[in-house]
N, C-alpha and C positions, 0 to 999 in steps of 0.2 A: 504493500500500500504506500509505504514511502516513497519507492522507486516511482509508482503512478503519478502520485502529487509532484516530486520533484519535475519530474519529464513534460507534465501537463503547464506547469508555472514557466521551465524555461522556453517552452516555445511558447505561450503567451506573450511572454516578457521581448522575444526577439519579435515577435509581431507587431507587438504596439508601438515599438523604443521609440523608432523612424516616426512613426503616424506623433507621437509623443512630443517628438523632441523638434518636429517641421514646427508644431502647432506653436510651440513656446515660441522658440528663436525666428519664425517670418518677423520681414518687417511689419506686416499688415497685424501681426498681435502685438505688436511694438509701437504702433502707431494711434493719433489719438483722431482716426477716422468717422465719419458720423455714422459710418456703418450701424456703431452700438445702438445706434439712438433707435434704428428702425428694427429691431427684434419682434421676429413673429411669436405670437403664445406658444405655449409649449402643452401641450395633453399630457394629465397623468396616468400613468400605465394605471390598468384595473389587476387586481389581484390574481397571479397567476398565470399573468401574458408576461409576455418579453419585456424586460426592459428599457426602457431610452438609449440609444445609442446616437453618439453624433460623430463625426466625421470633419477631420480639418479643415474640408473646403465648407460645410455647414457655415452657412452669414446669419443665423439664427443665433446663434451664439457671442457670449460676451470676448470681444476683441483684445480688451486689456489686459496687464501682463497678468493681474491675482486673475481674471475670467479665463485667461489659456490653461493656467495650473489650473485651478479647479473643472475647467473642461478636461484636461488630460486625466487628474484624476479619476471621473467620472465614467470615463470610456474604458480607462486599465480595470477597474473595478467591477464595471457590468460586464466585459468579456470575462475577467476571472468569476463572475457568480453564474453568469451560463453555462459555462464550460464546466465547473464544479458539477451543477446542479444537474447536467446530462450522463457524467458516472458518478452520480450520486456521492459525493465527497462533501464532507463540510464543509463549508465553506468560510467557516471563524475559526480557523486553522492555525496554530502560533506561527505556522509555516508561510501560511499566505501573506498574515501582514507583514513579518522580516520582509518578504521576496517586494510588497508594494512597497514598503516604505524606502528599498532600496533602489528602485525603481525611479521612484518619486526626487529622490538623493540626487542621484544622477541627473536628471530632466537639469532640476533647478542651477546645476554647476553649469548647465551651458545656455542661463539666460547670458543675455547681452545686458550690459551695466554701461547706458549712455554717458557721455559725456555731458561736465553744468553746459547750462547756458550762458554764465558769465569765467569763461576760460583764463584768461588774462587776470581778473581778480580771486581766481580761487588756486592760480600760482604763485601768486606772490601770496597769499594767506597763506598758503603750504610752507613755504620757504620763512617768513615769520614764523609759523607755530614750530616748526623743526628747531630754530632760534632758540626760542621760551622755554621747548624740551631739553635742549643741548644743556641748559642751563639750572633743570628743575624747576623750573618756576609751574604751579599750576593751571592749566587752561580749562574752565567752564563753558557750554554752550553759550548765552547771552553775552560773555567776551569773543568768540568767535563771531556772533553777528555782529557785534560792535564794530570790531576791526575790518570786517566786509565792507560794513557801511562807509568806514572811513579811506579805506581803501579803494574805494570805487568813485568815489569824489575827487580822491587824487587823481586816479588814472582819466577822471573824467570819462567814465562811463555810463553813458543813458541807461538807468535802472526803472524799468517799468513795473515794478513791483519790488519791494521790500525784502531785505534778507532775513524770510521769516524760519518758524523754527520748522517748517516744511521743506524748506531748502536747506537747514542746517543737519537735517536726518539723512538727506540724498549724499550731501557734500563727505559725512562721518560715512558714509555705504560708500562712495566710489574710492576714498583712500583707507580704507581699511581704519578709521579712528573707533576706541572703541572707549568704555567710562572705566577706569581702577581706581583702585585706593592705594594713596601714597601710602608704603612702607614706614613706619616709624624713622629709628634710628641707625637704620643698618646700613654699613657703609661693604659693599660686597668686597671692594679691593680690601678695604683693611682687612678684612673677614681672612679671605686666603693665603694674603701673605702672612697672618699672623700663623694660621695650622700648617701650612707648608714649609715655615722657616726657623718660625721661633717654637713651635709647639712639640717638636720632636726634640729640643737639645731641654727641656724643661722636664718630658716624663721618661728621661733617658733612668732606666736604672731603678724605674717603680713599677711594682706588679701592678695589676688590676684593681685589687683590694685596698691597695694604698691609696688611690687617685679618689679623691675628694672632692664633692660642691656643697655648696652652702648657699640659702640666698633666705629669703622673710618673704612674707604675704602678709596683706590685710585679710584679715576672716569676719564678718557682719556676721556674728553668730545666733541671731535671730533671723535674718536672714531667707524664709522661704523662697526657693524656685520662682520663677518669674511665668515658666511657661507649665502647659498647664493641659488636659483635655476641659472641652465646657460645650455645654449646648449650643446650637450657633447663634440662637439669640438671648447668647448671657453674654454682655457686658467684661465681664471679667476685672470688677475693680478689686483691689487687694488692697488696698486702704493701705495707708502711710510708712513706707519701708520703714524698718528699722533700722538704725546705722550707729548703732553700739556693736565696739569692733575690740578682735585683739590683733595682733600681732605674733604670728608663728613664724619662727627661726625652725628653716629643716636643713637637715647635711645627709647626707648619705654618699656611700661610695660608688665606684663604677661598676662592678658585676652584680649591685643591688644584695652583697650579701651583709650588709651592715649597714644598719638604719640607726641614728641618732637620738635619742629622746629631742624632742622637739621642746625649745624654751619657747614660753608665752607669758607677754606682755600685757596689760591691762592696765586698765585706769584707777582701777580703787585700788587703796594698799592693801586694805584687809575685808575684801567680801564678807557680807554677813554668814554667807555661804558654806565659810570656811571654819566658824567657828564648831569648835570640838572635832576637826577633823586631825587623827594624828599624820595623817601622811597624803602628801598631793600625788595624781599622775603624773605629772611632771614637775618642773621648775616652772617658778610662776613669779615673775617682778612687774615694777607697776611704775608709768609715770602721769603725769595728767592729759599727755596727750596717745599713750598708748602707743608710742613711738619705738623703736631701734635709736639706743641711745649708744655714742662710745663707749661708756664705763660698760654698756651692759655687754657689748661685745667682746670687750675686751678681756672681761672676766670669765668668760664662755672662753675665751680662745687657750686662756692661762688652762682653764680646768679641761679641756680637752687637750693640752699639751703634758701636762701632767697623766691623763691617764694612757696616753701613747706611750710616756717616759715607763710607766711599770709594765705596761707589756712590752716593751724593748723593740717599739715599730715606731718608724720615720716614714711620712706621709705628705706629702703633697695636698696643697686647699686652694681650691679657685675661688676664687671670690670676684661680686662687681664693686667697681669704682664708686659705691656708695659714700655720702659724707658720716656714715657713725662706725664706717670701717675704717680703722687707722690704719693709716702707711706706714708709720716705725714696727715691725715684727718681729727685731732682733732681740728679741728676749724670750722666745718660743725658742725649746733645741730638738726638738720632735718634731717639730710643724713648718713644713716650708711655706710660706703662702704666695700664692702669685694671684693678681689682677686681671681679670678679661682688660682689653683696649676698647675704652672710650668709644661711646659711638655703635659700639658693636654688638653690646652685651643681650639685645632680644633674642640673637641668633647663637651665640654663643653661650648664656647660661639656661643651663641643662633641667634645671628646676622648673625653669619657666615656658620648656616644652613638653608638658606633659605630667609631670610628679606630681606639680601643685595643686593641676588640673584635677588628675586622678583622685586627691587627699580633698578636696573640695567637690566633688561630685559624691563621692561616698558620707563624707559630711551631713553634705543636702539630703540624702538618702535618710539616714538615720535622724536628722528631725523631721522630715516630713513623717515618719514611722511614730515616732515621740507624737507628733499632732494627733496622727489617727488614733492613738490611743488614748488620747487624753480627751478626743471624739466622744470612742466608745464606751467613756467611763460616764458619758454626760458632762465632761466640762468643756464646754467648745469655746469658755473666755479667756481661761490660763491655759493656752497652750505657748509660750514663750518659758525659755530656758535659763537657768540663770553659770555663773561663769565656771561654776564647780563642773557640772553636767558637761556644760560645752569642753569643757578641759577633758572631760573622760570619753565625748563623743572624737574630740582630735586624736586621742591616742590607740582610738579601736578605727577612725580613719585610715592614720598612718600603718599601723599594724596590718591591714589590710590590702595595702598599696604591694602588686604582687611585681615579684622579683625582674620578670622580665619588661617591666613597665619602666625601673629603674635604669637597666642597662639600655635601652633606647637613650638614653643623654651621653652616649657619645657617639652617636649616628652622624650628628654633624661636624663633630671633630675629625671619624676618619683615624682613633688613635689606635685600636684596635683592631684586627681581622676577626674572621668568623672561630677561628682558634683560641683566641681569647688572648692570644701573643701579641707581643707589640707589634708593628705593624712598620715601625720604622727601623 
């Protein structure tokens, strides 16, 4: 049966191509002839007769370029339901639609894409906007009409109509312009020379295990999900974010077999929360603005350089060019630290493709769970958390964050091979 459908679709497909692809590319479907205007009615088929078929010399039909595609559609279509329909073959085939849509693919690669009507000023607007880019500067739609406008004045060209945003969608079609989103801070040159030059004489001499990152997060630990499933006509208001936040310090190393207790920051010094508790999930300090302070790094770095010193392991730490990360290091004899470069650091730190994600997604998880239950108990007002809970929800986060989701942060470095061996 496959072999039938295959065999029946490609000679379909070689029958129509020609009759398909006249229909598109004539001038006479390219053209804006008044042909269209005189269309004879069309009969609709009765239940059970043949279907409509039209023909590319057909003058009954819409002459423009969407009326040729949707004519060619409609003919590949009714020949493949007839044809189906006579060895009785389905004709909702997963098979049929690949073979139309591939079909259809092809038609469209070989419209013709005219030429503006104002030639002269849409090259020298080419050769300005190449300018702007060369340079990074961003260019919006109504700056492009803009500089039309002004451009066409100059060259003193008779504009019978305005460079509206009708001709600025043609103008983006015939040179390929399409809308992005400027990249942050990433500078791709520094990016390579730093992993191709400097980054092999720095993890010269350290296993896997050794090679370190570190980076902080804000966490709104109240926080609910933004998206959501809802009826289509609910609204979906979520009343007033919450933006009581802490600050999570994560480090972990590069084969993901050693995770850090994560220190967290907070605003109050002593949660009511805490009282009579003898022991926290983690380390927990506080300032008023819930920040990554110097002392507090720096204190963190001594007591991870000390516990390196008694297991008798020397380590490598990346870190970014953050201001409460100090530059003087020379007091660490366990801990090398090095800095990502300036500029670079979205692409380059490791935590922030992916880790933090992961540990903030499971987060969300477990209060949205906390809500349903505090649902089901009938208290649907306190379902807000307070900073003890959220500190134990971080810790079965992180604990959860699985190994191989870890070692993905050096994909972009390149330090490693599939061996797990240096690679340099």
């Amino acid at each position: 049966m496959d072999r039938v459908v295959a065999y029946l679709m490609s000679e379909l497909f070689t029958a129509t191509s020609r009759e398909t692809t006249d229909a598109l590319t004539s001038p006479r479907a390219t053209s804006r002839s008044d042909d269209r205007k005189r269309r004879e009615p069309r009969t609709k088929s009765h239940r059970g007769s043949e279907p409509l078929r039209f023909h590319a010399n057909d003058s009954s039909r819409d002459l423009t370029p969407s009326g040729s595609f949707m004519h060619a559609r409609r003919t590949y279509k009714s020949s493949l339901f007839i044809t189906f329909k006579q060895y009785g073959l389905n004709e909702n085939t997963r098979e049929l639609k690949k073979r139309e849509n591939a079909h259809l693919n092809q038609c469209l690669k070989k419209l013709r894409v005219q030429s503006g009507k104002f030639a002269d000023v849409e090259k020298v607007l080419l050769q300005w906007f190449n300018q702007c880019r060369s340079v990074k500067i961003p260019i919006s739609g109504p700056l492009l009409m803009e500089k039309a406008q002004e451009i066409s004045k100059k060259l003193n060209v008779e504009c019978d109509a305005s460079f509206s945003s009708g001709w600025l969608h043609k103008f983006k079609l015939r040179l390929g312009i399409t809308g992005k989103t400027v990249s942050g801070d990433v500078d791709c040159e520094t990016v390579d020379d730093w992993i191709e030059n400097q980054l092999p004489d720095l993890i010269k001499g350290y296993e896997q295990k050794d090679v370190f990152n570190a980076d902080e997060t804000g966490l709104f630990y109240n926080l609910l999900p933004s998206k959501t499933l809802a009826i289509k006509s609910d609204t979906c208001h979520g009343g007033k974010k919450s933006k009581v936040r802490l600050t999570v310090l994560l480090c972990a190393n590069a084969d993901g077999s050693e995770k850090l207790p994560p220190l967290i920051i907070g605003k109050s010094k002593k949660p009511r929360f805490f009282k009579n508790v003898k022991a926290l999930p983690t380390k927990y300090l506080s300032n008023k603005k819930s920040w990554m302070a110097m002392s507090f790094f720096t204190d963190w770095l001594k007591g991870l350089d000390d516990k390196m010193r008694k297991q008798k392991r020397r380590i490598i730490l990346f870190i970014d060019q953050c201001p409460a990360h100090p530059l003087d290091t020379n007091v660490l004899k366990n801990i090398t630290v090095k800095f990502f470069p300036s500029y670079c650091t979205s692409k380059l730190r490791s935590l922030e493709l992916g880790i933090i994600k992961s540990l903030k997604q499971r987060y969300r998880k477990l209060l949205v769970e906390t809500a349903i239950a505090s649902l089901d108990h009938g208290d649907s007002k306190n379902i807000k958390i307070e900073v003890l809970q959220a500190m134990n929800f971080i810790m079965m986060a992180w604990q959860n964050v699985f190994q191989k989701t870890i070692k993905k942060l050096l994909r972009p470095w390149g330090i490693f091979n599939s061996s797990g061996c240096q690679s340099y």
